[in-house]
C-alpha positions, 0 to 999 in steps of 0.5 A, spaced: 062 887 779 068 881 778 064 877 773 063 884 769 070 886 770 073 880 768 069 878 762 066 885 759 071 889 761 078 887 762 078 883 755 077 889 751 082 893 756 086 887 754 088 890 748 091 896 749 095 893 755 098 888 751 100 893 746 103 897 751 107 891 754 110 890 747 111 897 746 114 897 753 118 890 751 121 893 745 116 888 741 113 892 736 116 899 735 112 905 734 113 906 728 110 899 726 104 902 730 104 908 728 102 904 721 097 900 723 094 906 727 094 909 720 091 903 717 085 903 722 084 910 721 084 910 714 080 903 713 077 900 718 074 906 723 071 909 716 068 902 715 066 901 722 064 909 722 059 909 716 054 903 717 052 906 724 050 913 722 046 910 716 042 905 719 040 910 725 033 911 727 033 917 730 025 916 733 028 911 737 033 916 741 032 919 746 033 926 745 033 930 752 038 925 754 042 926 750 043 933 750 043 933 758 050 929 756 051 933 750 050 939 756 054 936 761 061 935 755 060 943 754 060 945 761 066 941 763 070 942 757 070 949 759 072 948 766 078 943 764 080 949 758 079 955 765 083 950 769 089 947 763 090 955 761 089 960 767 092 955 772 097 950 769 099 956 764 098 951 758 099 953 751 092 953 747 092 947 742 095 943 747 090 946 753 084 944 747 086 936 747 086 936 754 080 939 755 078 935 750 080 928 753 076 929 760 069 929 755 070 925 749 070 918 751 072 912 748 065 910 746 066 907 739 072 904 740 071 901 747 065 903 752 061 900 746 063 893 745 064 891 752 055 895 754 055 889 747 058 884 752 055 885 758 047 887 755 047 885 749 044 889 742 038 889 745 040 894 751 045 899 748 041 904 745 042 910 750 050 908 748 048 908 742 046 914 741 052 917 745 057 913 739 052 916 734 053 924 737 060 923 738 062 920 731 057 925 728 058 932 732 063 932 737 068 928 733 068 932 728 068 938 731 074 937 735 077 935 728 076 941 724 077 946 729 084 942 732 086 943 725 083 951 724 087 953 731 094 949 728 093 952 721 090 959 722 095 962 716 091 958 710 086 960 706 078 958 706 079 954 701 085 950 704 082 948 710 076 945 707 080 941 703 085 939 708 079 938 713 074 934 707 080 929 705 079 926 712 077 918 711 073 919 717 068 925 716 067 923 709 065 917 712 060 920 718 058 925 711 056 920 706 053 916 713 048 922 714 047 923 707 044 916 706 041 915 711 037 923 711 035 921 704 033 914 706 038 910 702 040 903 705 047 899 704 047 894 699 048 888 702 054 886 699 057 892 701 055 892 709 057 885 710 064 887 708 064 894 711 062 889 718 068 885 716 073 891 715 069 894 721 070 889 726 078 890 727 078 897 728 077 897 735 083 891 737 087 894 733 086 901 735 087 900 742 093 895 740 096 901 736 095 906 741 097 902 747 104 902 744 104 908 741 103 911 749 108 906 751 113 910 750 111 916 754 113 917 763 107 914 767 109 919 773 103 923 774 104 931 774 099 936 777 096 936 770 095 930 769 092 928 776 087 934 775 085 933 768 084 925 770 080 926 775 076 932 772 075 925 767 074 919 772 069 923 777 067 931 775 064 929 768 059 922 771 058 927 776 055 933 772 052 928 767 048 924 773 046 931 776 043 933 769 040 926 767 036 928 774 032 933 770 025 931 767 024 924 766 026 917 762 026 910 762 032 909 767 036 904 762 036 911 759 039 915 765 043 908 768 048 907 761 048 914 759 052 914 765 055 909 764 058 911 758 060 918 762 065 914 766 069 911 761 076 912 759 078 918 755 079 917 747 084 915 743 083 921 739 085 927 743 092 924 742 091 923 736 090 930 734 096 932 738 100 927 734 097 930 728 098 937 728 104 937 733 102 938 740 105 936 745 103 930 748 108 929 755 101 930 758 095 928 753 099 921 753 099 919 761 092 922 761 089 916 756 093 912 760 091 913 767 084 915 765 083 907 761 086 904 768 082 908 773 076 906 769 076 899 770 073 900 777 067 905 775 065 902 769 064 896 773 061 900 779 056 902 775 055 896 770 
């Protein structure tokens, strides 16, 4: 557990640690951040995003297991959004995104490259899968109904072009297209796609880090449930499902694994983007990337 944390995991985590002592340090401001975030998001995430869902082979996942974890996100996000709106009284938009931190992981960001170090690309094809679902649907979902919710008053054809002008769903689009239609990247494009793609991740979480810099650590009730809902009920509900029918047990083992992961960036993100309040969003990022240092390394 040790050896795990301190070479797979921390390394990665290291990242968003640094970016949030430098945000702290007055080194980097928020706005330098906000630009670099900005940059990932329309450059490297796109490239990062694009050769994963065009060369996936579908055959080669298992679908029950991913649908028992696509089953576990829908029932835990509909407690989570019970809870943030009958019990905490929070507003909608905002109880969506918190909803929305306890089931989407960062998986593209961060779980996968530390399963790549700890298992190498040979063993990660259940965490695969999950970024593939994540970065095809899940993403994209909460991106296009965030937007709908936050701008109920414009057309039909104005949200499709506010929502089709999005690097990343363009990205995941064409990614499904191409690989529906068996069409390959060229070489040349892909080595400068995997270049690109490779800084997504440190320089998202560096971003990130000092973005939620600025944000009070101290726990609420809020915040201590929506964590905790995050860090110990979703792995619960994604472990008590994968006990039904059977799989191989590397399936079962990193699919929990990926469960257990902090919450992604992107909940924050959105909140950022559209206005939401972001005094409880924030400290759960922050609280869920800490916590999660000692349940993936539990179960690694």
């Amino acid at each position: 557990m040790l050896h795990v944390l301190t070479h797979n995991i921390l390394p990665v985590f290291s990242m968003l640690a640094l970016g949030f002592l430098l945000g702290r340090l007055g080194k980097v401001s928020r706005q330098e951040a906000a630009a670099v975030n900005r940059v990932a998001f329309l450059v490297l995430q796109p490239a990062l995003i694009f050769p994963l869902i065009n060369g996936l082979h579908w055959e080669e996942f298992r679908l029950d297991a991913l649908g028992l974890y696509a089953l576990g996100q829908v029932a835990v996000f509909v407690l989570t959004f019970v809870v943030a709106t009958r019990v905490f009284k929070r507003e909608t938009p905002e109880a969506w995104l918190l909803s929305m931190a306890t089931i989407f992981v960062n998986t593209l960001l961060y779980v996968w490259p530390i399963s790549f170090l700890i298992y190498g690309a040979g063993a990660v094809l259940p965490i695969t899968g999950i970024v593939a679902w994540d970065s095809a649907f899940s993403f994209a979902f909460f991106i296009v109904t965030t937007d709908l919710m936050m701008n109920r008053e414009a057309t039909a054809l104005q949200s499709l072009k506010r929502v089709g002008s999005n690097p990343v769903l363009i990205a995941i689009l064409l990614g499904a297209v191409t690989n529906a239609l068996g069409i390959a990247t060229p070489e040349p494009i892909l080595t400068g796609m995997k270049f690109a793609g490779a800084a997504a991740a440190p320089l998202t979480l560096f971003a990130l880090g000092v973005i939620l810099s600025g944000h009070a650590m101290k726990p609420s009730a809020t915040i201590l449930t929506v964590s905790g809902i995050k860090i110990l009920v979703f792995p619960l509900v994604v472990w008590l499902l994968l006990r039904l029918g059977t799989r191989p047990q590397e399936w079962n083992d990193l699919v929990l694994l990926t469960s257990a992961g902090p919450s992604g960036a992107m909940a924050f993100a959105l909140a950022m983007l559209h206005g939401v309040r972001t005094d409880q969003i924030a400290p759960v990022i922050i609280w869920t990337s800490v916590l999660s240092l000692v349940s993936l390394a539990l179960l690694a």
